[in-house]
Steps between C-alpha positions, in 0.01 A plus 500: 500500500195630337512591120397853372430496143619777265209782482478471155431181490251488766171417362335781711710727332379380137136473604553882602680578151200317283291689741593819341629638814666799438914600633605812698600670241143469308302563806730853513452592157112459527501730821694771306291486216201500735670860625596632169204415320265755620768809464584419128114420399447867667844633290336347206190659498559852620811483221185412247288750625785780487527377135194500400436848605850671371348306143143693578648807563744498158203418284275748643742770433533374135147535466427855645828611323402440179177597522637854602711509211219424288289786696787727363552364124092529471491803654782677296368337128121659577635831579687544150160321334365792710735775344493348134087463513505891577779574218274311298227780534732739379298787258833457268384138398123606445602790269802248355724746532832282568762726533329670746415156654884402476620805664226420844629142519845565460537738761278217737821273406763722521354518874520115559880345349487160367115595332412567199124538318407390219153546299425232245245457287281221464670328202838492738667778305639775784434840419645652814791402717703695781794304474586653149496876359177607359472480101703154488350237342389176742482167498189277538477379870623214606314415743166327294393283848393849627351670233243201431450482851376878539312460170265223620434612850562871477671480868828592599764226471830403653732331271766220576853527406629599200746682223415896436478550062660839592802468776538104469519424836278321784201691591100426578229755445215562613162598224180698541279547230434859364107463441311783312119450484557160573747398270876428552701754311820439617645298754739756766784276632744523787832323481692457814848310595518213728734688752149657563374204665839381613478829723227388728640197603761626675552592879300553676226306367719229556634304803848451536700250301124425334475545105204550230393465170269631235456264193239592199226223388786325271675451832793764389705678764384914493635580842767337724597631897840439362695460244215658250735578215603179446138330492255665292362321289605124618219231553440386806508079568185355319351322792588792699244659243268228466504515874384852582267506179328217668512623864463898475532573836683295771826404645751163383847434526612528108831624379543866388616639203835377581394135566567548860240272723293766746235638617236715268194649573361548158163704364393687149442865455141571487575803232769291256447191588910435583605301757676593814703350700721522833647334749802446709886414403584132474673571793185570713255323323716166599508568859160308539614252290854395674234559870362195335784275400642602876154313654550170230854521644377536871252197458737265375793608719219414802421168320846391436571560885190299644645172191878581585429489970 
């Protein structure tokens, strides 16, 4: 009788084992991985590609969309410098005859709600305002920031944020200088409510489900696409500020005046010198973002597969 030995102790069998020979089972996960490979590299990078352009797209909009709105705040602020620079040539303020003065300017605001004018004399002190009955006695302005302003550069200016002397509430204005023979004698002011502002940055300068901002150079809120009522006035996130004081002009996922993460295309007026800014909802803003985590996902799924055949 002629004796078999057991396979696995054959020393053919071990010389093919230290070999590095490899089983049935390895040679059939190689061949599938040698077939899947090529698909999933190909899924990989046409999911990338997708990604990267959906992320191209969103920021692109940002951009143009708040350069538009800035188009519009500019374009709105120069045509009441327009208005008050011709009020400001008024015959009424050359002859200094200011009730006849107050009576032109008051029926300009009675025109426009929400406005009133003021003229204010170089030491501050108002001698004219449409928001009270003529005769009454007025406050000094409180508004200093713009007065000095107008003094030193005799140019129209557009104030930031701040508390009216007369009505107490939130309001900016915007100052020309009254020159006669080359000498400010007054400076003619225009106050205005934020809800002016808030106004153009609604539909349908805006995308759908996308929001904006308008912020003065202290970084405070004058105009919300929502809820504007309830955010005059607040300050937006410091290095949100630092950010776009430093920047100007551009595009960067920062959170909004919420503290939501998103999407903002950001830029300054040219006229005031606020910033604006826009951009879409968390919501869509994060589509790009969750694209991405879905690829990292993807990648390692693939990897796991090829470590776990």
């Amino acid at each position: 009788m002629t004796y078999i030995p057991a396979v696995g102790n054959h020393p053919a069998a071990s010389r093919s084992r230290r070999s590095g020979a490899w089983s049935v089972s390895e040679y059939l996960t190689a061949y599938g991985v040698v077939l899947v490979a090529p698909a999933f590299i190909l899924f990989v990078l046409l999911l990338q590609r997708n990604i990267s352009a959906e992320q191209a797209q969103l920021e692109q909009s940002a951009l143009q969309t708040v350069r538009t709105l800035r188009g519009d705040i500019d374009q709105e602020l120069m045509g009441l410098i327009t208005g008050l620079e011709a009020l400001a040539t008024s015959p009424t303020l050359s002859a200094r005859d200011l009730p006849a003065f107050y009576k032109h300017a008051s029926a300009i605001a009675q025109g426009h709600p929400g406005q009133s004018i003021a003229l204010v004399e170089p030491t501050g002190q108002q001698v004219v305002n449409t928001r009270v009955p003529w005769g009454e006695s007025l406050p000094v302005g409180a508004n200093g920031e713009s007065r000095q302003k107008v003094l030193e550069t005799q140019r129209p200016y557009v104030s930031d944020l701040f508390t009216g002397a007369v009505g107490q509430d939130p309001k900016f204005t915007i100052t020309v200088p009254v020159i006669r023979e080359g000498r400010v004698v007054y400076l003619l002011s225009l106050a205005l409510e934020p809800a002016g502002i808030a106004r153009l940055l609604q539909a349908p300068r805006l995308p759908d489900g996308w929001e904006a901002a308008v912020a003065d150079r202290q970084g405070r809120i004058i105009a919300l696409s929502h809820d504007q009522e309830n955010s005059v006035g607040r300050v937006l996130p410091r290095r949100v500020l630092a950010q776009r004081m430093r920047d100007g002009d551009g595009v960067s996922y920062v959170s909004d005046t919420e503290g939501r993460e998103g999407l903002r295309g950001f830029t300054r007026s040219s006229v005031a010198g606020w910033f604006i800014s826009s951009g879409a909802s968390s919501e869509l803003a994060a589509s790009p973002v969750w694209s991405w985590r879905f690829l990292a996902r993807s990648i390692s799924a693939g990897g796991w597969l090829v470590r776990s055949g």
